[in-house]
Structure formats: C-alpha cells, structure tokens
VOBA-1610 file (N, C-alpha, C; in pm, whole numbers, padded with zeros to 5 digits, always signed):
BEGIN
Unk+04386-03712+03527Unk+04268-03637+03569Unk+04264-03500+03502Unk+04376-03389+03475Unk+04370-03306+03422Unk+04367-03320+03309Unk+04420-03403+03273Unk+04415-03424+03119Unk+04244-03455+03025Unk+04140-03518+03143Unk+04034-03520+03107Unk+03921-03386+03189Unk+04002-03295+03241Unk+03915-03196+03249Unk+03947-03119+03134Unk+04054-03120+03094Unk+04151-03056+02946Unk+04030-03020+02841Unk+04063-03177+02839Unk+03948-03237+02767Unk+03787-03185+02693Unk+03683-03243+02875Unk+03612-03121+02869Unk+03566-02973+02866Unk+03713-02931+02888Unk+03712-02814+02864Unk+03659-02772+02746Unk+03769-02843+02661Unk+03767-02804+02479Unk+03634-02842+02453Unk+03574-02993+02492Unk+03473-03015+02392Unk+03324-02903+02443Unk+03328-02897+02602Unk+03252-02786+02598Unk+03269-02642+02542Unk+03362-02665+02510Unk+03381-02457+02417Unk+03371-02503+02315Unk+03362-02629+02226Unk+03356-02646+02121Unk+03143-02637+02131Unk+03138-02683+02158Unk+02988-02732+02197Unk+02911-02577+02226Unk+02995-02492+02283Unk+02901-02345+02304Unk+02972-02277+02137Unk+03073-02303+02088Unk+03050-02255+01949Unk+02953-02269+01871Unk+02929-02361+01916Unk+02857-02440+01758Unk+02725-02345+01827Unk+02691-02393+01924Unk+02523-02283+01963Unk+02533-02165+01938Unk+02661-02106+01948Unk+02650-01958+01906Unk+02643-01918+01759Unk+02712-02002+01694Unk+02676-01996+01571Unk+02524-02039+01504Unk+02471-02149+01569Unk+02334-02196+01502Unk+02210-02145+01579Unk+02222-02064+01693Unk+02145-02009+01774Unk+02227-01860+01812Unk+02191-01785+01746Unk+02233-01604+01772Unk+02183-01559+01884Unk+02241-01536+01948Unk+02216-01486+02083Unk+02050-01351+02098Unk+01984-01428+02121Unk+01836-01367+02117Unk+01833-01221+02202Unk+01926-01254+02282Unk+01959-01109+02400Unk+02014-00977+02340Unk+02061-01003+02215Unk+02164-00878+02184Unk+02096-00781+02155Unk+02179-00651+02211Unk+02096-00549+02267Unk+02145-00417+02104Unk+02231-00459+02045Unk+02268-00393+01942Unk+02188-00351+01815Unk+02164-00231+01797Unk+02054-00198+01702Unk+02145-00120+01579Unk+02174-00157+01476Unk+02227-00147+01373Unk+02158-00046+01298Unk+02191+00040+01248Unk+02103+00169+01134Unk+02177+00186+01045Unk+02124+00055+00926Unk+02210+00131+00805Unk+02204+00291+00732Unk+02330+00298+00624Unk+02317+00418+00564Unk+02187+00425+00497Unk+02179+00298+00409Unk+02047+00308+00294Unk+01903+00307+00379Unk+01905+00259+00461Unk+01782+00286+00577Unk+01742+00398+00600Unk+01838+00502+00668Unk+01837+00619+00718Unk+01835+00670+00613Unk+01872+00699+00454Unk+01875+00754+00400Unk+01758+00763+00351Unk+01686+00605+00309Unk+01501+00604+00285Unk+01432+00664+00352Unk+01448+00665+00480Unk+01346+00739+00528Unk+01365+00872+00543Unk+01467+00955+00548Unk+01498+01075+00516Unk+01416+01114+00358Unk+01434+01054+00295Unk+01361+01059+00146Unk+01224+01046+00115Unk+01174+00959+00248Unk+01020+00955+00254Unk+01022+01083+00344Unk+01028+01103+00404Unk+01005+01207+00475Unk+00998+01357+00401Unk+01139+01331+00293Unk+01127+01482+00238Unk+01018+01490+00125Unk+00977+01368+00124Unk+00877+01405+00020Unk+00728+01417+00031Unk+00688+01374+00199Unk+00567+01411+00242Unk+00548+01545+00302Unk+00682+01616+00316Unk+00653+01741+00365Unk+00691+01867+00297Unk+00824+01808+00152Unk+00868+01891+00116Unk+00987+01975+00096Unk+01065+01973+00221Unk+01133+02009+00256Unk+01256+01911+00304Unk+01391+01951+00291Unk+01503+01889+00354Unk+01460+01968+00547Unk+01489+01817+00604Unk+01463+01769+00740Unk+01546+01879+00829Unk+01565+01985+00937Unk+01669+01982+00973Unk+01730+01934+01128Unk+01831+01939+01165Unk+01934+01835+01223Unk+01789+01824+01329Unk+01741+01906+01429Unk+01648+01829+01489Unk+01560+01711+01443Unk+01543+01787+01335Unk+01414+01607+01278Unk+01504+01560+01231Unk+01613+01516+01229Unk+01681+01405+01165Unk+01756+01320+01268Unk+01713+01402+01428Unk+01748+01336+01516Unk+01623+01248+01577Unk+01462+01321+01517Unk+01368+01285+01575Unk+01337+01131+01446Unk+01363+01147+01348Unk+01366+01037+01268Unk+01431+00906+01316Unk+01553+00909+01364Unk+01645+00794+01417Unk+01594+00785+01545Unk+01544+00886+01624Unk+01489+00850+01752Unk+01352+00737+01760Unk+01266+00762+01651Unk+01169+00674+01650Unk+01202+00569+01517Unk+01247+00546+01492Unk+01308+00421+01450Unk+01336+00331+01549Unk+01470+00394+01620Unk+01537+00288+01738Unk+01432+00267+01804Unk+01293+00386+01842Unk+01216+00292+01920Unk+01115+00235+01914Unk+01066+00240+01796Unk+00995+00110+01688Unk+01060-00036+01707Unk+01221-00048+01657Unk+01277-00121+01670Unk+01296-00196+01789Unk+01331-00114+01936Unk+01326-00204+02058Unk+01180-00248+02096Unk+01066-00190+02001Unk+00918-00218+02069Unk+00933-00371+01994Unk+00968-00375+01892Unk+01011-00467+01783Unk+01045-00576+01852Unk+01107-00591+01921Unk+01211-00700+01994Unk+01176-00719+02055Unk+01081-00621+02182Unk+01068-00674+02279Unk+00919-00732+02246Unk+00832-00696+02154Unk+00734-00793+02140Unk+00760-00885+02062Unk+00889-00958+02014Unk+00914-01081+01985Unk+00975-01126+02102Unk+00983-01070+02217Unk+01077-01172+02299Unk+00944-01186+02409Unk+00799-01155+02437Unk+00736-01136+02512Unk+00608-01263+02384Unk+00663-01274+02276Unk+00595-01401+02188Unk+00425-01308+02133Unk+00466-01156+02146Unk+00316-01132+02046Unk+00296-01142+01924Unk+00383-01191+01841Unk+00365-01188+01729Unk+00275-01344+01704Unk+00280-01437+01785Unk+00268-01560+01755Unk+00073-01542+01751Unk+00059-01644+01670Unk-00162-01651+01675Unk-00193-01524+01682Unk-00106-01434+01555Unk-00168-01275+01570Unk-00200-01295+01406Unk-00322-01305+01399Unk-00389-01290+01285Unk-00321-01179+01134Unk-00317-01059+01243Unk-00313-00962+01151Unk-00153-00923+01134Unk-00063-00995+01229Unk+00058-01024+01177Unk+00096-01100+01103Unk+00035-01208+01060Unk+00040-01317+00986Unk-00001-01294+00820Unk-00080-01146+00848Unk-00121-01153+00720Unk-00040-01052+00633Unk+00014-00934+00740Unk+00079-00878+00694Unk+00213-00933+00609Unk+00292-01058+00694Unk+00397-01129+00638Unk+00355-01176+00512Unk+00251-01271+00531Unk+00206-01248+00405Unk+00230-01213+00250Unk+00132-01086+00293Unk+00145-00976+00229Unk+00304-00932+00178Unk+00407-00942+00268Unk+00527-00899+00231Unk+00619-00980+00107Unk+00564-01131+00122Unk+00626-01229+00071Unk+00581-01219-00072Unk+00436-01214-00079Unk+00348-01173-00195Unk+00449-01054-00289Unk+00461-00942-00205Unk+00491-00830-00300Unk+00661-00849-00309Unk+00747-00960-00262Unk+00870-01004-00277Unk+00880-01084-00413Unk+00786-01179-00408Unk+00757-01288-00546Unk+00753-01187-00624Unk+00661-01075-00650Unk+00582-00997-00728Unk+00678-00922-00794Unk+00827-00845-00722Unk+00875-00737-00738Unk+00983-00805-00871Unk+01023-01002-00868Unk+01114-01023-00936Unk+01058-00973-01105Unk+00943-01034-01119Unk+00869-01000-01250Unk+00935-00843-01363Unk+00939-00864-01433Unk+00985-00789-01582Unk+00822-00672-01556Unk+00892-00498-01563Unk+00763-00458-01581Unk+00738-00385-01696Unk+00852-00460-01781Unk+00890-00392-01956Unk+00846-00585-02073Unk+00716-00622-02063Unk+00733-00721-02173Unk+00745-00703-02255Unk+00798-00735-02395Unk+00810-00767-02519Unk+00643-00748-02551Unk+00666-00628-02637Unk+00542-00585-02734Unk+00488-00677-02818Unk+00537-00812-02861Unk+00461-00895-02923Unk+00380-00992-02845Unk+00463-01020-02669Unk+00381-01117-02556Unk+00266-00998-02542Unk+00281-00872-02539Unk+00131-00810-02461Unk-00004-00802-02600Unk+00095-00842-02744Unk-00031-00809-02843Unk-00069-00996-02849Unk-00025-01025-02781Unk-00005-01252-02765Unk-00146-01240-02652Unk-00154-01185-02552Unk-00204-01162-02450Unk-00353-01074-02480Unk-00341-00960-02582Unk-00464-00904-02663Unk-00548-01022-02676Unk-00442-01101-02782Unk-00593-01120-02895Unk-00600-01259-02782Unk-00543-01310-02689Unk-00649-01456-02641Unk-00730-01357-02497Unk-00696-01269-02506Unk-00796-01227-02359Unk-00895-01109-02484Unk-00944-01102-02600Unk-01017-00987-02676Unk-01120-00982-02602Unk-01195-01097-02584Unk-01349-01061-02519Unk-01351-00947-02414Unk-01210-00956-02354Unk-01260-00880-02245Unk-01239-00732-02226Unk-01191-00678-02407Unk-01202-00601-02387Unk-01304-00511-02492Unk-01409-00602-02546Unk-01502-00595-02618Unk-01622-00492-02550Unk-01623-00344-02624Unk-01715-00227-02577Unk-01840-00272-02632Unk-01941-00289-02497Unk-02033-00302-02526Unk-02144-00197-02603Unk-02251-00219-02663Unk-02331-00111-02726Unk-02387-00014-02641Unk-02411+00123-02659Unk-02452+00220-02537Unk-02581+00281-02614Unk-02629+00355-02504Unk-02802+00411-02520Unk-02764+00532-02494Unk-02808+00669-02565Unk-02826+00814-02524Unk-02970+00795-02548Unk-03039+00852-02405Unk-03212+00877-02462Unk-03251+00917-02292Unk-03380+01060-02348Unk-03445+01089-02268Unk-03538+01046-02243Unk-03573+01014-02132Unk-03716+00956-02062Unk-03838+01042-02020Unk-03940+00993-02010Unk-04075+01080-01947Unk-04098+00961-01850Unk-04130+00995-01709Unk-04177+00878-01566Unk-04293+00928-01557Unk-04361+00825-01493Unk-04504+00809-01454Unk-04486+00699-01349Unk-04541+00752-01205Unk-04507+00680-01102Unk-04620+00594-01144Unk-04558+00480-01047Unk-04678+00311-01050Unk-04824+00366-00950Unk-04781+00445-00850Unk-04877+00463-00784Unk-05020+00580-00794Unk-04973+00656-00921Unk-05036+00763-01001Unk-05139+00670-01138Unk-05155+00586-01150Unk-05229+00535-01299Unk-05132+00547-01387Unk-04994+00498-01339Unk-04892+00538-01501Unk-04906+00484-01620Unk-04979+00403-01615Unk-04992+00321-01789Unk-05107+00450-01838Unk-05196+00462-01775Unk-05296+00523-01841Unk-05240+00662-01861Unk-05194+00725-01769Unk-05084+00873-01805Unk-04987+00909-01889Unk-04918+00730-01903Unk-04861+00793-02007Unk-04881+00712-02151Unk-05031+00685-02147Unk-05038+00660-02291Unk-05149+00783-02375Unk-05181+00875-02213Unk-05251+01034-02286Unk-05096+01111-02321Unk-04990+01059-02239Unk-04872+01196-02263Unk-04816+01105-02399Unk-04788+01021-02444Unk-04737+00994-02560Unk-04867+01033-02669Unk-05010+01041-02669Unk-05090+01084-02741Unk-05061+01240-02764Unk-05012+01318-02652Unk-04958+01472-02653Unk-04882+01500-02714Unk-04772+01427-02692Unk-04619+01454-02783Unk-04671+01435-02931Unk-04743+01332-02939Unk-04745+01299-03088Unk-04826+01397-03138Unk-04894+01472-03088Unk-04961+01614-03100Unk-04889+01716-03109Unk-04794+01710-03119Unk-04702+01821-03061Unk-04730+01922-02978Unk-04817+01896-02843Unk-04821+01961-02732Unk-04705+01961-02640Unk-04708+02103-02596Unk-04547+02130-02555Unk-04562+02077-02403Unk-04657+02101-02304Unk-04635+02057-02194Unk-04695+01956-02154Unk-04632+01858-02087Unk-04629+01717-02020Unk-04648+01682-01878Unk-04726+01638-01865Unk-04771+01636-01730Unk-04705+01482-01654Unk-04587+01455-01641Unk-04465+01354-01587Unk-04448+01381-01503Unk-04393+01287-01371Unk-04358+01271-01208Unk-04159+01292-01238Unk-04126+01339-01094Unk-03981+01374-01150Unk-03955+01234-01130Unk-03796+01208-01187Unk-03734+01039-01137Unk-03586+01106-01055Unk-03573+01010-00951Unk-03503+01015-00875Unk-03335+01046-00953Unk-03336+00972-01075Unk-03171+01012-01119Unk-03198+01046-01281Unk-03308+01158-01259Unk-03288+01266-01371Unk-03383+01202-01535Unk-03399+01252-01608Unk-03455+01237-01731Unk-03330+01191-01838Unk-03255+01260-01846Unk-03126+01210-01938Unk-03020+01143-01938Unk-02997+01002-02000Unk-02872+00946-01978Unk-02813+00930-02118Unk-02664+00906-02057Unk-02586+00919-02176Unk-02467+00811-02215Unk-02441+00730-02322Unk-02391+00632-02337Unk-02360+00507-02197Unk-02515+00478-02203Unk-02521+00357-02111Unk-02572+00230-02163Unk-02512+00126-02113Unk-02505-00012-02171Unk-02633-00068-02100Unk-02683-00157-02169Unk-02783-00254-02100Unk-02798-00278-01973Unk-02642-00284-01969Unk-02688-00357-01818Unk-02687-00241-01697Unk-02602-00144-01771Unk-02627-00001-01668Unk-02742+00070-01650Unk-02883+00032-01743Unk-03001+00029-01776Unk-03057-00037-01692Unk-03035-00164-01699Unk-03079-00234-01571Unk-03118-00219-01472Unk-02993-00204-01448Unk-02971-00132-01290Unk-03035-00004-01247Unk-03062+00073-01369Unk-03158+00193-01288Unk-03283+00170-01333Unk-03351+00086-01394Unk-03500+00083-01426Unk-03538-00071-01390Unk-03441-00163-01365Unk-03554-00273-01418Unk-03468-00389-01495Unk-03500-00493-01461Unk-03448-00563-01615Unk-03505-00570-01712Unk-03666-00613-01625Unk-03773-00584-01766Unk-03751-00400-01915Unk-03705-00329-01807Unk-03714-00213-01892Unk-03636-00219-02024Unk-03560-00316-02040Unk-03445-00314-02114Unk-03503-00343-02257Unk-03594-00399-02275Unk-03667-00450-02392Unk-03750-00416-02465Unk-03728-00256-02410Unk-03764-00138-02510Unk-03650-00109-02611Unk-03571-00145-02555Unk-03457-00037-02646Unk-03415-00148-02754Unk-03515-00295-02783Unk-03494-00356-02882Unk-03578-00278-03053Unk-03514-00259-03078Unk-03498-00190-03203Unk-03606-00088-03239Unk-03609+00024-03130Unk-03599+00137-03118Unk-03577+00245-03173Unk-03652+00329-03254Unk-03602+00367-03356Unk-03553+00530-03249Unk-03488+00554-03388Unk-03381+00714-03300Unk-03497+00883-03314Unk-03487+00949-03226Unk-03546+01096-03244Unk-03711+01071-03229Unk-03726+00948-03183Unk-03862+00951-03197Unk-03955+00863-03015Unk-04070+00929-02975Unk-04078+00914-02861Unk-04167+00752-02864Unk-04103+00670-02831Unk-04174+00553-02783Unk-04198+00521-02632Unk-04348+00427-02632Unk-04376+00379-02530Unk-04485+00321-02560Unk-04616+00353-02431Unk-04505+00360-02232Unk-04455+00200-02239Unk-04309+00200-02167Unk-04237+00086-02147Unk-04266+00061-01945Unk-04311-00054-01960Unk-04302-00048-01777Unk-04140-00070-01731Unk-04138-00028-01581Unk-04010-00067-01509Unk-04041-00100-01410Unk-03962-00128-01305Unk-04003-00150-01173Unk-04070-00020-01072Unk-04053+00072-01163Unk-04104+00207-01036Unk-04274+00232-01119Unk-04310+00221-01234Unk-04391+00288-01316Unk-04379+00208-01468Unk-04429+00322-01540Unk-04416+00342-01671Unk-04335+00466-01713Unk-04298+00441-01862Unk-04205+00553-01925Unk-04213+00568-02051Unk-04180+00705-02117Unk-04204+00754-02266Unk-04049+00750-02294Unk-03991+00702-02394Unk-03855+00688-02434Unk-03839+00792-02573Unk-03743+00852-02553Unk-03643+00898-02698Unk-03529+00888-02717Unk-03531+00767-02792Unk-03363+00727-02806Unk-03317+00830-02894Unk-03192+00918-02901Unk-03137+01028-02924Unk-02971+00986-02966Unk-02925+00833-02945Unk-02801+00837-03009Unk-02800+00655-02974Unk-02742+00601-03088Unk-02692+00426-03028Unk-02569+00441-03124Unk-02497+00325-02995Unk-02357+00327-03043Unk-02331+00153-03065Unk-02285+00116-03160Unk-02257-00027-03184Unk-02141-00054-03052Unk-02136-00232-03074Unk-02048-00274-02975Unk-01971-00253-03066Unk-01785-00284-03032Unk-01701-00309-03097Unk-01535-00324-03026Unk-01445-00414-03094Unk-01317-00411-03036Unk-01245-00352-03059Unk-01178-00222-02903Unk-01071-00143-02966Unk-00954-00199-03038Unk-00903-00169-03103Unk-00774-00186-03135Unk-00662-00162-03032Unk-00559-00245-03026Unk-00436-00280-02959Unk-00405-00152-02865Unk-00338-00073-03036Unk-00246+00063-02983Unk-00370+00127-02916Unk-00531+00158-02866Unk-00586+00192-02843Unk-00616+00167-02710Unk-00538+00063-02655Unk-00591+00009-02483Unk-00427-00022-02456Unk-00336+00016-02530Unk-00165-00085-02465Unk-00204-00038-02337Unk-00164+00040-02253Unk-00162+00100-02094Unk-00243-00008-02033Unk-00395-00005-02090Unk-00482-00137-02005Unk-00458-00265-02019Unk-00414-00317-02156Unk-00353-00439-02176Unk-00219-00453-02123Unk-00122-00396-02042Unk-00010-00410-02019Unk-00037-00417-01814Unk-00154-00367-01784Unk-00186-00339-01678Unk-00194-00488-01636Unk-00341-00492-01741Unk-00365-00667-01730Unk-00300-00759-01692Unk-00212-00781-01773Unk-00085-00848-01833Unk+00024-00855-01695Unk+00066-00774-01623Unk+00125-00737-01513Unk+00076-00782-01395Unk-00098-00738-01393Unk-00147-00821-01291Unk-00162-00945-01266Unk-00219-01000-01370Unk-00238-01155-01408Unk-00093-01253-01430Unk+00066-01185-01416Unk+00147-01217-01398Unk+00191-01215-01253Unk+00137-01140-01209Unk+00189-01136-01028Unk+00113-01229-00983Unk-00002-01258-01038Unk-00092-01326-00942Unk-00081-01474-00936Unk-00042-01485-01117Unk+00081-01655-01140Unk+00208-01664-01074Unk+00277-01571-01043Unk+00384-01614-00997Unk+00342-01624-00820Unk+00291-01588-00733Unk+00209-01592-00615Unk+00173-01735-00657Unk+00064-01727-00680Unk+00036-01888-00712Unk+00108-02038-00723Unk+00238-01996-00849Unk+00337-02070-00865Unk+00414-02120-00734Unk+00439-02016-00682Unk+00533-02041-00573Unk+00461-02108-00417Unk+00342-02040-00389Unk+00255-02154-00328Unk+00261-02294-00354Unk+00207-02308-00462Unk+00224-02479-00557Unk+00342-02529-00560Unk+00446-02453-00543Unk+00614-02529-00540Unk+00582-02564-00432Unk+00592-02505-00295Unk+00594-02513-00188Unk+00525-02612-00049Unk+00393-02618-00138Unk+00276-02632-00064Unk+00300-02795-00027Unk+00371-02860-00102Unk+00455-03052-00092Unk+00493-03006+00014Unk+00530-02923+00080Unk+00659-02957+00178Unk+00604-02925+00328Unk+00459-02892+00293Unk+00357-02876+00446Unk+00318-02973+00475Unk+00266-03037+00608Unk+00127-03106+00642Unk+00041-03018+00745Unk-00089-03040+00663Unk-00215-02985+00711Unk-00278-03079+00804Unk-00338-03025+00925Unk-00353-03124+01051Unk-00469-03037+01062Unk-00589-03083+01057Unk-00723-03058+01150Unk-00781-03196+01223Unk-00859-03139+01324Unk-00925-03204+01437Unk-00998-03268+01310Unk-01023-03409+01303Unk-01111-03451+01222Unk-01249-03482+01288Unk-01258-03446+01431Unk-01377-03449+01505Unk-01420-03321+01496Unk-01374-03231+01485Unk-01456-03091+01459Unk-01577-03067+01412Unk-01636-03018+01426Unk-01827-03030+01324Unk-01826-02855+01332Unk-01874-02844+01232Unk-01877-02707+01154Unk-02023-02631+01147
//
C-alpha cells in the first residue's frame, strides 16, 4: 500500500513539473527591470527634455513603468486584450516593423541603379507652365470682356479691366495636371503650343474666361541617377519592407483556416 502511494506521489510531482514547465505560472507577481530597459528610457527621456534626469525623476521613471506594467497584467489576466480591435492592430503593427528592421539599409550601389532604370517612369519630370493670367468671371459676360481686354493689350493699353481670381494671377512651374486642378480640365488646351511673352486667348475654364501669357516652359525629362540617389534609395527601402511583410504573410498564411458564417448576407 505504501509502496503505491510512493508511487503516486512521484508520478504526481512528476506531472506538476511538467505543468510548470509548459504552463508558467500566470500568477507571478515578479516584475523584472532590465539594465538596457531602464537605461532606454532614461535616454528617451534625456532627449525630450534635455537634460540628465535627477535621482527624483529617475525614481518617477521606474515608478511608472512598474505601473504600466502591473496595469499590463492585470488587463491580461481580466482578458482585455482579447476582440480589442485596436490591440490587434497595434501587434500588428509591431510584427510588421520586426520583419522590416531585418532588411540591409546600406544596398549595393549597382541593385539601387538595377532598381533606377526598371522603375525610370516614375521618376520622369513632367513639363511645367510659368504664365500670367487675366479672369473674367462667367457671370460678368466673360467671353465678350475678355475678347475687348485682349483687343487692349494688343493696343498696348496699360489698364485692364479683369475680376480678381481666388489663387492669384501668377503661377509658376506647374504641370498640366496641377493646371487642372485650378482651372478646369478643359483649360488645359490652351497651353497646346502656346507661344512664349505673348498674351493669348480668351481660353474658357470652369469659373469664366481667361487672357494667358506664357512667360517660361520647361520640357519633361529624366533626372539622372546621382541626381535622385536619396529618393531612389528611399524607394528601394520602402518597396523592400513592404515585400518582405508580404513574403512572410504568404509563408505563413498555409498554416491558417479561415471560417466565416457562410449564411451571412452582406
């Protein structure tokens, strides 16, 4: 008989080993503060304010840590972290910038000029417009106003009788489509071959009509390499974090199953 309580003795202490080892005791009340911890945040600290901390704030530093940390615990042991959206995304987020951090942020100068020329388009400067305008609101007779004020100019009469425009008379190296956007799309089809220093019109837009003087055009063209490395290396960096994120999803993603209500209606 003793010999089989013996027995159970052992295999139950064998049996609470093994749980203690594969299940860590969720209760433990021990809050650990490493050196390199305490030392980071001492370092963030001195550098948002400036100054080395003294012994009071370096007691008030570890004080709200430890109690970050027990808020920490005790809302994992009270289960808020669980169906919390914005905890979920934050992890996330952490795992993201974990993948992200292994990445090289020194490539080989021949992968980032490899990376130039198959991504060039995108860094192809489009053609720009310098030119002052004359407005004529839609609701004033602007076609007819300003085809007496372009009869003026071409007179060389000095004053012009024009409505103000909301973002000024002069712009300066703007692209088509930044044209666009402040007149019109239709407006854009003045500035087809347009000659320079000289006042054309009236062009309609969406607000009116307008007297144009194109005053500078700049061809499109592709910078050269050494002329964008910083932006091409930026590129290059981003579009590498965002493959390796990706990658590691796609390793991974075999080893889920996805379960929706297939009665659900949307």
């Amino acid at each position: 008989m003793r010999k089989r309580i013996v027995i159970f003795l052992i295999v139950g202490f064998l049996i609470y080993l093994i749980d203690v080892f594969l299940n860590p005791d969720e209760d433990n009340k021990d809050i650990y503060i490493s050196d390199q911890e305490l030392t980071s945040l001492i370092t963030a600290w001195k550098s948002q304010v400036g100054r080395d901390p003294t012994d009071e704030e370096i007691v008030k530093i570890i004080n709200n840590l430890v109690e970050e940390e027990i808020l920490y615990r005790e809302a994992l042991l009270l289960g808020l972290d669980k169906e919390d959206r914005i905890i979920k995304r934050r992890l996330a987020q952490k795992i993201t910038f974990l993948k992200q951090e292994t990445l090289s942020e020194n490539p080989d100068q021949e992968v980032l000029r490899q990376f130039y020329d198959a991504n060039k388009e995108k860094y192809f400067i489009k053609p720009s417009y310098s030119f002052t305008h004359l407005f004529f609101a839609k609701e004033t007779d602007s076609e007819a106003r300003s085809i007496q004020a372009l009869n003026d100019l071409l007179a060389d009469k000095k004053s012009i009788d024009s409505d103000p425009y909301l973002l000024g008379k002069n712009f300066t190296e703007k692209t088509l489509e930044e044209i666009a956007r402040n007149f019109g799309n239709n407006f854009i089809i003045a500035f087809d071959g347009m000659e320079l220093n000289k006042w054309s019109g009236p062009f309609e837009s969406s607000f009116g009509h307008h007297l144009v003087l194109l005053r500078d055009y700049q061809d499109g063209f592709y910078p050269s390499f050494n002329e964008i490395r910083d932006q091409v290396l930026s590129d290059y960096l981003t579009l590498n974090k965002e493959n390796a994120v990706n990658q590691y999803i796609n390793n991974v993603k075999s080893e889920y199953r996805i379960i929706i209500n297939p009665n659900l209606k949307f």
